[in-house]
N, C-alpha and C positions, 0 to 999 in steps of 0.2 A: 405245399409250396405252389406258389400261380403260375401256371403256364402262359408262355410268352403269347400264345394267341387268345388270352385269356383278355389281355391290354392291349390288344394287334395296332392302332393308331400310334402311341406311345411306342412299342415296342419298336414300331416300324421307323419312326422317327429318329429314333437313337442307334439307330442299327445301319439296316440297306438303303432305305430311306433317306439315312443323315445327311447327304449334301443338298437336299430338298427342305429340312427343317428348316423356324424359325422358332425363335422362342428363350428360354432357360431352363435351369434344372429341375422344375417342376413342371412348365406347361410347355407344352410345342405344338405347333400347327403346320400346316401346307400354303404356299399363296397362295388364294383362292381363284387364279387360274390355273394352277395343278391340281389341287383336291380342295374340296371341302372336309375333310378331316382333322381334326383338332387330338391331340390326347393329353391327358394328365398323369404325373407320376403314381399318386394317390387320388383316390376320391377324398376330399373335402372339402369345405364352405370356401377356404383360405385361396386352394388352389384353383378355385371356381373362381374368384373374385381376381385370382390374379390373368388367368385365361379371361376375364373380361374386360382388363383392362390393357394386355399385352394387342390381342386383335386386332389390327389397325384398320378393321371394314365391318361393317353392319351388314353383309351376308351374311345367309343362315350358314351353319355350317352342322358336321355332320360328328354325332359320336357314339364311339362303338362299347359297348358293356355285354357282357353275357346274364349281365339279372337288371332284371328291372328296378330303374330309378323314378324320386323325386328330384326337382333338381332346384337351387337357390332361387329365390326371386330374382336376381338381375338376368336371369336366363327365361323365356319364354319359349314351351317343348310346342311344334308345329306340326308335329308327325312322329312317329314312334311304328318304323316297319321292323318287323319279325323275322330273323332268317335263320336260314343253316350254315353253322361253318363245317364247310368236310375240307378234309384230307386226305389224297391218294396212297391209298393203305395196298397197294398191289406189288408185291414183290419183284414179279417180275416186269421185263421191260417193256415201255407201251411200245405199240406200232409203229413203224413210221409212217407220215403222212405220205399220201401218195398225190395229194395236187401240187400245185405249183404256184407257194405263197410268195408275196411280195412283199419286201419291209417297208413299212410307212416310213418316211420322213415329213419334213416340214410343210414340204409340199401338197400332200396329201389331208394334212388339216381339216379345210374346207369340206370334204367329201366323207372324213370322218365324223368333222361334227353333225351332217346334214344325216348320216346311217345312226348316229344314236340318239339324237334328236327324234326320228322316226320309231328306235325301236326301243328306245328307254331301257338299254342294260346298267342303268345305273350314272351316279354322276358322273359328266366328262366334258369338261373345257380342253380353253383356246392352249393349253398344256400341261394335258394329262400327257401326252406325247411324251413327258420327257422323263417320266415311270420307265419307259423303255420299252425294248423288245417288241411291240405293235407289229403284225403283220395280219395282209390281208388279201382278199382272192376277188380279182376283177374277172368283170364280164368286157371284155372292149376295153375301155378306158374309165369303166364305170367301176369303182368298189363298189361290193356287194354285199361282202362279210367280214368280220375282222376279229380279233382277240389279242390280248397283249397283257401284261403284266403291271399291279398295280403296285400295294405294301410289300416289302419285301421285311422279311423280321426273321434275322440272325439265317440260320438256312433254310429259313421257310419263305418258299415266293407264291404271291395270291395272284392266279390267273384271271383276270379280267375283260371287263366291255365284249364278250363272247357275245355277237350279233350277226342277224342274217338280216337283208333285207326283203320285207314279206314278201316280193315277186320272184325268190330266188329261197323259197326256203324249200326242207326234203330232198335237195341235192347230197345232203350229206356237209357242207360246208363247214359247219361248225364243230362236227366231229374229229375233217379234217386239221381246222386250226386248233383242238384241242388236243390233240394228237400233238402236233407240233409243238407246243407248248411244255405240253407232261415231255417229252422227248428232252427239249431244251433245257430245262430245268433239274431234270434227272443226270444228265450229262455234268452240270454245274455242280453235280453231289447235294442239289437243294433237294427239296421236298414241298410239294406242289399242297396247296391248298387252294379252298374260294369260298365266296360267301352268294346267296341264293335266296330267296325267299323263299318262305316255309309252304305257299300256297302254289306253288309255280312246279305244280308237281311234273309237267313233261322232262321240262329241265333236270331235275332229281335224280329222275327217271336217267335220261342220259349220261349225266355224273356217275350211275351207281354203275349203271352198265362199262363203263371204264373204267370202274377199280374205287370212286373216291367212296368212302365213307362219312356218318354224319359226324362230327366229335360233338356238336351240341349245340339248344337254341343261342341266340345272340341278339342283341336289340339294335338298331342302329337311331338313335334320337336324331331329330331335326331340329337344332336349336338354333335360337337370335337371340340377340341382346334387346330388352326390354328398355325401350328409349325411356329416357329421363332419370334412369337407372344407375347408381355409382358405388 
């Protein structure tokens, strides 16, 4: 039987996610100032052509598989990164955080997109904010580091955007807000996951060291719709 983080787009979509979906009962997507993420019920030609024609923009968008695919002509793949999806396999409870995190709001936007703009933890628009839960640890008036929660799929919630900015890394910041995070989420009776790339072994490195384990590689595709294409 497939496990839910098997389809984590899809899954998330119909689930924690669902007041963010658009779409029907085969394809759903994110607006594309929330996620770039798409998923389908099924792989097939059918559901591919209907996710092409449901889409209502020519951004790429992003989708997640655990094996490697080919995929229809009307899709054109732009990138294809490799990652790890772990899950916090640690019985006992994490740490609490000992700095003094702040919740993003609205307000805060600007200074979030400018920290992962800078530190590329992945995609993140004008509202990704509204995934939830973001919190982040200033210098002054300045963010500096931040982490917040992206898919959420049935009690599994995927920790995301975990960024420091390079003048302000080896404080430990990221630890802290990952700490907080695994805290939050355990409390909610959820069960904390994330997704990493496979070559980004500092990072690993620090997931493994708090508990997360690998469950397995994952592909994340970058696809677009191949203009002229129906």
């Amino acid at each position: 039987m497939e496990h839910v983080l098997d389809n984590p787009a899809w899954n998330a979509l119909i689930s924690g996610n669902k007041h963010l979906s658009y779409g029907n009962e085969q394809v759903k997507y994110f607006d594309k100032e929330v996620s770039p993420f798409a998923g389908i019920k099924e792989n097939s030609m059918d559901n591919f052509q209907i996710l092409f024609e449901l889409i209502p923009h020519n951004v790429p968008i992003l989708f997640i598989t655990p094996v490697e695919m080919e995929f229809p002509g009307q899709w054109k793949v732009l990138n294809c990164i490799t990652g790890l999806q772990m899950i916090y396999d640690d019985l006992a409870e994490p740490a609490d955080a000992e700095l003094e995190l702040l919740r993003l709001t609205d307000e805060h936007i600007p200074q979030m997109l400018a920290l992962t703009k800078l530190t590329n933890p992945g995609p993140f628009a004008a509202r990704t904010i509204d995934f939830g839960h973001y919190y982040g640890v200033f210098e002054g008036e300045r963010l500096v580091a931040m982490a917040g929660q992206r898919l959420h799929i049935f009690e599994y919630a995927e920790v995301s955007a975990v960024c420091t900015h390079p003048d302000y890394t080896g404080k430990g910041y990221a630890k802290q807000l990952l700490l907080h995070q695994l805290g939050r989420i355990k409390t909610a009776s959820g069960i904390p996951f994330l997704h990493v790339r496979y070559d980004n072994e500092r990072a690993i490195k620090v997931y493994e060291n708090l508990g997360f384990v690998t469950r397995k590689k994952i592909y994340f595709y970058v696809l677009k719709k191949n203009d002229g294409v129906q």
